[in-house]
N, C-alpha and C positions, 0 to 999 in steps of 0.2 A: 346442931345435933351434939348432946351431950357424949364423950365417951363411957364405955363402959371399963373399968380396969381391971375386971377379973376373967374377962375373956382376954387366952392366949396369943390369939392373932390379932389384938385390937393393938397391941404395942411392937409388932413387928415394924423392921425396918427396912424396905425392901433398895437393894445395891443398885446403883445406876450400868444400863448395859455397857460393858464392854466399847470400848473404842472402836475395834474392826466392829462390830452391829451398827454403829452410828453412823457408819461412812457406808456402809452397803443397803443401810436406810437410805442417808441423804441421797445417794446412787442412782437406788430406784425410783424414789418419788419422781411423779411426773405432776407437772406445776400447771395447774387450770386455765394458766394464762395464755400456755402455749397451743392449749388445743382450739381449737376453732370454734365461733360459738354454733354455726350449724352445724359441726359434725357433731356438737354437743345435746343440741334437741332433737337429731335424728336418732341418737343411742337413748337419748330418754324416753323419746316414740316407740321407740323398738322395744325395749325393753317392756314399758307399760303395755302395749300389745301382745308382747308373746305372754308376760301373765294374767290378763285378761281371756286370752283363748285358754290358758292353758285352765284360768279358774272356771269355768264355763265348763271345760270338756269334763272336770274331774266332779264338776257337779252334775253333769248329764248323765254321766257313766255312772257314779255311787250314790247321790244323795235326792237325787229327784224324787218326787212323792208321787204317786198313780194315786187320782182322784177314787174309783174303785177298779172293782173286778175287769170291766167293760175297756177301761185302759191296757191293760195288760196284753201284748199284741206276741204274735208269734216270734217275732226280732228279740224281745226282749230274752225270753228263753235260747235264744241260737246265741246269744253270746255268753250263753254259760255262766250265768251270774244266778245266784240264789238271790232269794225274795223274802223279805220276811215282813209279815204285816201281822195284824189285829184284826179276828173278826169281830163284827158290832151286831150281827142278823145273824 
């Protein structure tokens, strides 16, 4: 990727952090090694699951389509959501 030199921020130089941020980096990091590898596929289960239900609900709730009129059920109106379609007839 060629530079470009007449853009202001293409020639910035950005400062290396601070020594206290490096050592409360190194600090915190927690090292892959140490954690276990089943507790590591159970958080990745869990995780993948709870956005799965959660893409599912948010699709059930806002974006699902009613085939026509006939879909349209009394539930749908008791949750107080507006409808907005195209008539075609």
């Amino acid at each position: 990727m060629s530079s470009i030199p007449w853009l202001s921020w293409n020639n910035l130089k950005v400062p290396p952090p601070p020594e206290e941020i490096k050592g409360l980096v190194s600090r915190l990091k927690v090292k892959a090694e140490t954690i276990p590898a089943p507790l590591l596929a159970l958080s990745a289960f869990a995780v993948g699951s709870i956005t799965a239900a959660a893409g599912n609900r948010v699709y059930t709730r806002y974006f699902r389509r009613f085939r026509n009129g006939d879909w349209i059920t009394p539930n749908v109106f008791a949750k107080k959501r507006w409808i907005k379609g195209v008539v075609t007839k």
